[in-house]
C-alpha positions in Angstrom: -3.8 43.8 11.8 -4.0 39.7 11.9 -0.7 38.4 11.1 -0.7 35.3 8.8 1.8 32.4 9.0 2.5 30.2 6.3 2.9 27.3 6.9 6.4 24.9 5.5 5.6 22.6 3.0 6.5 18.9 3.7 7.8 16.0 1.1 4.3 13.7 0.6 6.6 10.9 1.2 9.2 11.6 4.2 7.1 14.2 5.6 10.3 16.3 5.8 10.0 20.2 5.5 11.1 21.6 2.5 12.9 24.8 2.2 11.9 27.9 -0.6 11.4 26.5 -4.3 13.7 23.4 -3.8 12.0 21.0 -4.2 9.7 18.7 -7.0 6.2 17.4 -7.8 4.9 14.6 -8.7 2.5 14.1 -11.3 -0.5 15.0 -8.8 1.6 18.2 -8.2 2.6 16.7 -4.4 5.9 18.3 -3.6 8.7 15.9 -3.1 12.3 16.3 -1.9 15.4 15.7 -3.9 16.3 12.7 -1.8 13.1 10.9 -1.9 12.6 11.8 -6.0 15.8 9.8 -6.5 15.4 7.1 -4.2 11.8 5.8 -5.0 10.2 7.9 -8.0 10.7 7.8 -12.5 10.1 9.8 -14.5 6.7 8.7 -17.1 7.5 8.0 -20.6 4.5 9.8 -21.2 3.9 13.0 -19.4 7.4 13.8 -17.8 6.4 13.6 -14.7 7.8 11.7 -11.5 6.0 8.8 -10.2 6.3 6.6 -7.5 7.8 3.1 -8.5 5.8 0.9 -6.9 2.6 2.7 -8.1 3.7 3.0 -11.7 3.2 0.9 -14.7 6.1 -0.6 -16.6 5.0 -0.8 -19.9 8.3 -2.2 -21.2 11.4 -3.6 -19.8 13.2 -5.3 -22.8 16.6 -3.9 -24.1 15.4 -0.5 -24.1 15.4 -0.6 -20.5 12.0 -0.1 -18.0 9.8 2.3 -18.8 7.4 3.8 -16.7 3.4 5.2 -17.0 2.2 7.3 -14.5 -1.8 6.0 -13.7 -2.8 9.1 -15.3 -1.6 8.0 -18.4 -1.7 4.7 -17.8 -6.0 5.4 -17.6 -5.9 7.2 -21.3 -3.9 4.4 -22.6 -6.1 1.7 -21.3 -9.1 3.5 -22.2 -7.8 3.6 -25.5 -6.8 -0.3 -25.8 -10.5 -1.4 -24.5 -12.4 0.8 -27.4 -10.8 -1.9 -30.0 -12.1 -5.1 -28.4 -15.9 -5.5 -29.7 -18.5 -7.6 -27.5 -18.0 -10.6 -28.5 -14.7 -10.8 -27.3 -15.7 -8.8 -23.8 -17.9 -11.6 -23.2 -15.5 -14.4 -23.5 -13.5 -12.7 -21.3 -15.8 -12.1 -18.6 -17.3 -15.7 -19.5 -13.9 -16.9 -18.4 -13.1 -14.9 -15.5 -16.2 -16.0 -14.2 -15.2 -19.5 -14.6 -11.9 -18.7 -12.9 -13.5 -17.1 -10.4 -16.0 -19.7 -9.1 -13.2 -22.5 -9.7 -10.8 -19.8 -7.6 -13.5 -20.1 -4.7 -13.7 -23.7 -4.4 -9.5 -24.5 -4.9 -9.3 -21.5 -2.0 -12.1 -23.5 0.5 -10.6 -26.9 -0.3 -6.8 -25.6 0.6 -8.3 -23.9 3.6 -9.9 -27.0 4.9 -6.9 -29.2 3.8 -4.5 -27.0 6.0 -6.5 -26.8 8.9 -5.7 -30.4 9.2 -2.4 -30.2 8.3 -1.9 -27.6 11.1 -3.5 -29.9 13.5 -1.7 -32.8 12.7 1.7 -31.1 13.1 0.5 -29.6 16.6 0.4 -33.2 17.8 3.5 -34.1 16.8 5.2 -31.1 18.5 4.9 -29.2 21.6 3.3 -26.1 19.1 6.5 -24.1 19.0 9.1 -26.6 17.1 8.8 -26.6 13.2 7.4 -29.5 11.7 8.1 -31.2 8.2 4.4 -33.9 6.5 6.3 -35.7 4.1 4.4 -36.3 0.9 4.1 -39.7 -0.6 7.1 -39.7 -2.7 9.2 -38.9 0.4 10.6 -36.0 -1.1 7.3 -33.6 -1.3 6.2 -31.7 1.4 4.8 -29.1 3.9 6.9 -27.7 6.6 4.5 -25.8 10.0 6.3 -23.0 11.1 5.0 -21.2 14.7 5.4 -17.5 15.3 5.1 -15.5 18.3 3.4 -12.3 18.1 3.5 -9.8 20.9 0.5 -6.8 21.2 0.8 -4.3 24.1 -2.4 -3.0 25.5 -1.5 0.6 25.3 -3.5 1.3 28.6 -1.7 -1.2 30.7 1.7 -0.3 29.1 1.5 3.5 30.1 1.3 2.4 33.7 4.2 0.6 33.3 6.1 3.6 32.3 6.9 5.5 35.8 7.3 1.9 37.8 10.2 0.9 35.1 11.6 3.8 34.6 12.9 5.2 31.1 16.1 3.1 30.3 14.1 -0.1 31.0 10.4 0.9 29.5 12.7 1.9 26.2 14.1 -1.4 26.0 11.0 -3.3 26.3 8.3 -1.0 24.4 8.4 1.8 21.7 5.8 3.9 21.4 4.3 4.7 17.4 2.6 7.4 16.4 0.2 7.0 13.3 -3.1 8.9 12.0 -6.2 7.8 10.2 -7.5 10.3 7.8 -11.6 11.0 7.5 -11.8 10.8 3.8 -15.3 12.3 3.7 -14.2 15.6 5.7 -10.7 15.7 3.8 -12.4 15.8 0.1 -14.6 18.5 1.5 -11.5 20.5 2.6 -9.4 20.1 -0.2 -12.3 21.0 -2.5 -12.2 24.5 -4.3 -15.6 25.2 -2.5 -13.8 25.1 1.0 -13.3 28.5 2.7 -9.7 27.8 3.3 -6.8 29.9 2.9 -4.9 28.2 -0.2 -1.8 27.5 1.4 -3.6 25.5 4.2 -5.2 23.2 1.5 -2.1 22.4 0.1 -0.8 21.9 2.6 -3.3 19.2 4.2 -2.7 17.7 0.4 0.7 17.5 0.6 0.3 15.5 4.2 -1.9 12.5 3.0 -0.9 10.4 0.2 -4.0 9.3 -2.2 -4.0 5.9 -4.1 -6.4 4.4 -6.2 -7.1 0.5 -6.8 -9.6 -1.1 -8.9 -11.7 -4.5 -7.4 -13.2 -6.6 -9.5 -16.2 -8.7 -8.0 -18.6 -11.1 -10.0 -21.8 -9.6 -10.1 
């Protein structure tokens, strides 16, 4: 007889285990510990249900206090709000973002060329590490160059430093991260209810990887 272990579940945002029914979901049914529930999710006005802050809507934060939409319901409100605007007004509004858009382009390409000169111009006046005030005109207006070091290991080279420095001194000078990348092709297969996966296991890979959605609007 195969035994079969099932496997802990784990908070979608702290990736800590959770013990027997302890614990709550969020409004895509991800389980979530007490802690981070308190810490970093609301409740929608709408539905109930806990939502991340930072991936909620506040649809009001007058007297009342903040009030939060979930993107679920955020979607049927919008959806809702767009059916009243008729074509004429959908075209002025494209009609201007387009405007804005190719006005956006050339503002951006002008400031990019602008600063590249700036940048120079404060690199000869300093030895490329001291920051650097351009006065403006009016002598009180201006642009201040800041210089920043960044530091990237080569992970091969670092891992032959490890047994020549020994830990204490390795530790102080490096810290190693670990972080995954998730094939979203393979994942929607597997989380699917086609899959031939025992159900546990495909909540399980759910509750490890944390889905957002974003819109991008391009001119077409």
């Amino acid at each position: 007889m195969t035994e079969i272990g099932f496997l802990t579940k784990v908070c979608i945002e702290c990736l800590e285990g959770l013990n027997g029914d302890t614990y709550r979901k969020d409004y895509l049914d991800n389980p979530l510990c007490q802690s981070c529930v308190e810490n970093y999710y609301a409740a929608c006005a709408e539905c109930l249900r806990v939502v991340a802050v930072d991936e909620a809507t506040i649809v009001n934060a007058g007297c009342d206090g903040v009030v939060y939409h979930c993107p679920n319901c955020k979607s049927s409100t919008t959806s809702q709000v767009e059916v009243s605007y008729d074509m004429a007004e959908v075209a002025r509004l494209v009609d201007e973002y387009v405007g804005l858009h190719a006005e956006e382009r050339r503002v951006k390409e002008q400031m990019e060329a602008v600063k590249q000169k700036l940048k120079e111009i404060a690199e000869a006046q300093s030895d490329g590490k001291k920051p650097v005030t351009l006065a403006g005109s009016d002598g009180i207006s201006g642009v201040k160059c800041t210089y920043r070091t960044s530091l990237k290991a080569d992970a091969e080279k670092v891992a032959e430093l490890q047994d020549c420095l020994g830990q204490e001194l390795f530790a102080m000078l490096f810290s190693e991260k670990l972080s995954f990348d998730v094939n979203k092709s393979n994942f929607e297969k597997l989380v699917s209810a086609d899959a031939e996966l025992p159900e546990d296991v495909r909540r399980q890979i759910e509750a490890a990887v944390k889905i957002s959605v974003s819109a991008t609007l391009n001119v077409a």
